[in-house]
N, C-alpha and C positions, 0 to 999 in steps of 0.2 A: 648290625655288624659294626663291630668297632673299625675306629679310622686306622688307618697305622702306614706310617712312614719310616722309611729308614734315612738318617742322615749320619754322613762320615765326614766331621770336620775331621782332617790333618793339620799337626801343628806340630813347627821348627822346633822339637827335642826328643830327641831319642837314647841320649848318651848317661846324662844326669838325674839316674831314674829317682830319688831325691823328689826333682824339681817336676819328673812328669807325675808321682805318686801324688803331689800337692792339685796339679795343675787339674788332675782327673777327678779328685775329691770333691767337688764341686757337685758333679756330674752324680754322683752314687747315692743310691735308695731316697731317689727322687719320686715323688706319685708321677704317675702319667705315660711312664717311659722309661724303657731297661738300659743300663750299660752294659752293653752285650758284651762286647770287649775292648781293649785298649793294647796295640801291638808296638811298644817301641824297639826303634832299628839302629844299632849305634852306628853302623856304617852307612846307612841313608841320613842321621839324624834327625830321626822322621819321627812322629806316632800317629798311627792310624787307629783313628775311635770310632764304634758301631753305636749307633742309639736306634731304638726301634722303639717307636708307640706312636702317640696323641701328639700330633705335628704342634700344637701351642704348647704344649707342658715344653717339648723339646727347645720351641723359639724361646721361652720364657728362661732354661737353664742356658742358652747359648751366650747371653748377657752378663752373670758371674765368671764362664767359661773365658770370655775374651777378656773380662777384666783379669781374672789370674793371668792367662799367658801376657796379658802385658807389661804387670809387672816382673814377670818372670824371665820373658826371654825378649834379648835386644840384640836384632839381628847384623848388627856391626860387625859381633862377636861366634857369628854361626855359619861352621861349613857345613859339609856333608855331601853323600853323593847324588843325591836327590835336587832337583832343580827346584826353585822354593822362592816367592815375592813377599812375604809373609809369614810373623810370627804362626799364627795362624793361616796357612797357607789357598785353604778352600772348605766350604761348606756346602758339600752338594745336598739336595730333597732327591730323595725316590719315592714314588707312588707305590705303597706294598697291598695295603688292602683297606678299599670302603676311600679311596682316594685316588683323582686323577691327575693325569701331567698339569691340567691347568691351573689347578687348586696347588700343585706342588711350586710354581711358578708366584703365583699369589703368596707362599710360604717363605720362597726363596727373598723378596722384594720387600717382605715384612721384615726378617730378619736383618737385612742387610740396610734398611734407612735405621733400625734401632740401633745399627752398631757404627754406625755415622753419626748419627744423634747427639750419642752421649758419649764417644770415644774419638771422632774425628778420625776415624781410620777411613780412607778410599775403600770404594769398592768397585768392582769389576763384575757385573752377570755375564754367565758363559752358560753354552747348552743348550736348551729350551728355553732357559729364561734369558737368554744373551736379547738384548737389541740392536746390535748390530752383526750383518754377518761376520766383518771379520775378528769377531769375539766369541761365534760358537766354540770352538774349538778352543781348550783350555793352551795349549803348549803358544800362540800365538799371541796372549794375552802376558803370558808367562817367560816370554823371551826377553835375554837380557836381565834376569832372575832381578833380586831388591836390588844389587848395586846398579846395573843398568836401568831399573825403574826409576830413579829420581830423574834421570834427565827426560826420560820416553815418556811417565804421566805430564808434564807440561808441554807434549806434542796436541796441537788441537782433536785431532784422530785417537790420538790414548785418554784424552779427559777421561775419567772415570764417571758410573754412572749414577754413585751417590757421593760427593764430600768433592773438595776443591782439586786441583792438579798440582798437589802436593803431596808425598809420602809421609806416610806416619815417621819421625825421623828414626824409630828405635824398632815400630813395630812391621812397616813397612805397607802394604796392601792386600786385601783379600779378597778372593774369587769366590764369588756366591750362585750357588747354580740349582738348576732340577736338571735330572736325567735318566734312564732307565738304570736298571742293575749295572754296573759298569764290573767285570771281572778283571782285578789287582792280580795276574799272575807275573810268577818269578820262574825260569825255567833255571837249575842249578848245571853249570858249564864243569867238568874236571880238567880247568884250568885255568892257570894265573895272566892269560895272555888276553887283554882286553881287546887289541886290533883283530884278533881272529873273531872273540864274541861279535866283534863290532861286526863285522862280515858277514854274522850267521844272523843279525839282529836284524842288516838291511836285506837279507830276504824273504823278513815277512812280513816288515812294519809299509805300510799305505804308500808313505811318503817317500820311500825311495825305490817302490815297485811291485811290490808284495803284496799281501792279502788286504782290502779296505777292512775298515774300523778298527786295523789293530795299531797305535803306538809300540814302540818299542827302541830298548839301545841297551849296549854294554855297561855294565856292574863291577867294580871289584872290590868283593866281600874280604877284607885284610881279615875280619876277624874269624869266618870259617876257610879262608885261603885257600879259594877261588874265585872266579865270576859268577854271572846272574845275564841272561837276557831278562830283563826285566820289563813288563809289558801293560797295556792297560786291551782289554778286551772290549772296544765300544759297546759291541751289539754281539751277544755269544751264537744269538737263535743265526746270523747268518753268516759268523764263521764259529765254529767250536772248537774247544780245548782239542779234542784229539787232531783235527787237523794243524794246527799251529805245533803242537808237540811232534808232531810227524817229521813235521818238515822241519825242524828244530832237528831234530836224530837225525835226518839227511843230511843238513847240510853240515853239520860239527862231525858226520863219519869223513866226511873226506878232510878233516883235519885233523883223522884221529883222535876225538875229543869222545868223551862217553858224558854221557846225560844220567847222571843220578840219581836226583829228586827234583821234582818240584815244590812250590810254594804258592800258598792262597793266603793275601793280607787282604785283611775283613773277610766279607760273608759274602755266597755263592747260591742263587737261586737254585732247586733241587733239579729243575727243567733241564741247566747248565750241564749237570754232572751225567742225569739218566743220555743224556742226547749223545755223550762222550764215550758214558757206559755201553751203551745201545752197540757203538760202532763197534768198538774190541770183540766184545758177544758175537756180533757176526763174521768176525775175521775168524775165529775161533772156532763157529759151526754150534752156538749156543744159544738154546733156547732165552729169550731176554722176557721180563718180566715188568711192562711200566708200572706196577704198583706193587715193586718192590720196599722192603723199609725203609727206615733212613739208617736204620744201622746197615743195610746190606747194599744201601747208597755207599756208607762212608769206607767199610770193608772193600770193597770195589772199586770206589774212588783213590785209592790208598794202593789198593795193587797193579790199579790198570794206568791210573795216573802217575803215581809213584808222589802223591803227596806228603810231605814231613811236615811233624806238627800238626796233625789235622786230626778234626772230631768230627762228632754230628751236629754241632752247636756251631760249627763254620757254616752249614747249613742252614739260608734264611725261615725254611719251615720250620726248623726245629726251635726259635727262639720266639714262635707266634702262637699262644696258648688259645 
């Protein structure tokens, strides 16, 4: 059985596609490992990258990778609405197949002294690789984004866990991690009024009451003009896409807000989607089918989710030959 991981570093550009076409070049028709895809967001100023294969082919290309972004991007000079300590902002491992969390951990820890090594960038483990608790959790590592890091990494509690308690001055800091499939959904709001998103976002994200393992807050997409709850899915198997989207159309009907599409950045276990699929089926009185295709996954995923922009290739099985 081949080994195969999936890792999604994100890195500070989304806008100057120019600079992310160079940044990503590095990365393509490499041996070892696919670039599955590469999503930049101008109004996150974000790019989210998919690699999937041979966890060492993948360490080995993540080393040119950080060298491009750091010539490229100096975070002095970078907004965006996405919260972000780092050029490169994180580099999670997931265990996909013939690989487990520990060996993913072992991946993460490799990765992150080679980019200390030779680069002097701080790094931070979060997740399963985190050593301390209060660094599981990415948003807590991440608080106070690069400008509030230069003071916070010289706190004895923020020492970072490779390189000195000092910020790269240009490139900033980066979160190195392993952790299961984490699902990047975006629920689309039809409207421009952030405090109301913001309202409908604290009833479902963990932290202010709502359903555990989901993150979440208010977006405002200037460039398709509207909002975004924009969310991170920790663990899908114990809350699912259809219940967060539920409750998502609940609570924006009493604000007369209509829910139009959603969005999936990076890739989505098939599991994520039949389990979402499964539930509509039975509201509906329809026979469900768990070994249906992946095309009548993404057919279905598309009508009952109301995914924009989506294939079978968002689908983690479909990029594993």
């Amino acid at each position: 059985m081949l080994r195969i991981v999936q890792c999604v570093p994100n890195f500070s550009e989304g806008r100057d596609l120019n600079k992310v076409e160079e940044i990503v070049s590095v990365l393509k028709n490499k041996k070892g490992f696919n670039l599955v895809s590469y999503e930049p967001d101008k109004d996150y100023n974000r790019t989210v990258v998919t690699l999937l294969g041979d966890p060492e082919a993948i360490i080995d290309a993540l080393i040119p990778f950080t060298d491009k972004v750091l010539h490229l991007i100096d975070m002095n000079y970078q907004t965006g609405e996405h919260a972000r300590m780092g050029a490169i902002d994180v580099i999670p491992f997931i265990p996909i197949q013939g690989v487990n969390m520990d060996e993913c951990i072992v991946y993460a820890n490799k990765v992150a002294k080679l980019i200390n090594d030779q680069f002097d960038i701080p790094i931070f483990m979060y997740a399963e690789a985190a050593n301390k608790k209060t660094r599981v959790k990415l948003p807590n590592i991440r608080k106070g984004e690069f400008e509030g890091m230069k003071e916070k990494i010289k706190e004895e509690k923020w020492s970072p866990d490779y390189g000195k308690p000092e910020i790269h001055p240009t490139f900033g800091v980066i979160g190195v991690g392993a952790r299961i499939p984490l699902v990047a959904y975006n629920i689309d709001l039809d409207t421009d009024n952030t405090k109301r998103t913001g309202a409908i976002a604290r009833a479902i994200r963990f932290s202010s009451g709502g359903f555990r393992h989901i993150q979440a807050g208010p977006v405002l997409l200037e460039s398709r003009g509207h909002t975004q709850v924009t969310m991170n899915i920790l663990n899908y198997k114990k809350n699912p896409l259809y219940r967060v989207l539920e409750t998502v159309k609940m609570e924006a009907s009493r604000y007369h807000i209509n829910v139009p599409s959603c969005e999936l950045v990076g890739l989505i276990p098939k599991e994520a989607l039949l389990k979402t699929i499964k539930y509509y089926f039975q509201v509906e009185g329809k026979e469900f089918n768990e070994n249906m295709s992946l095309e009548e996954i993404t057919k279905y995923s598309i009508e009952y989710i109301g995914f924009r922009d989506f294939d079978k290739y968002k689908i983690i099985e479909a990029n594993i030959n």
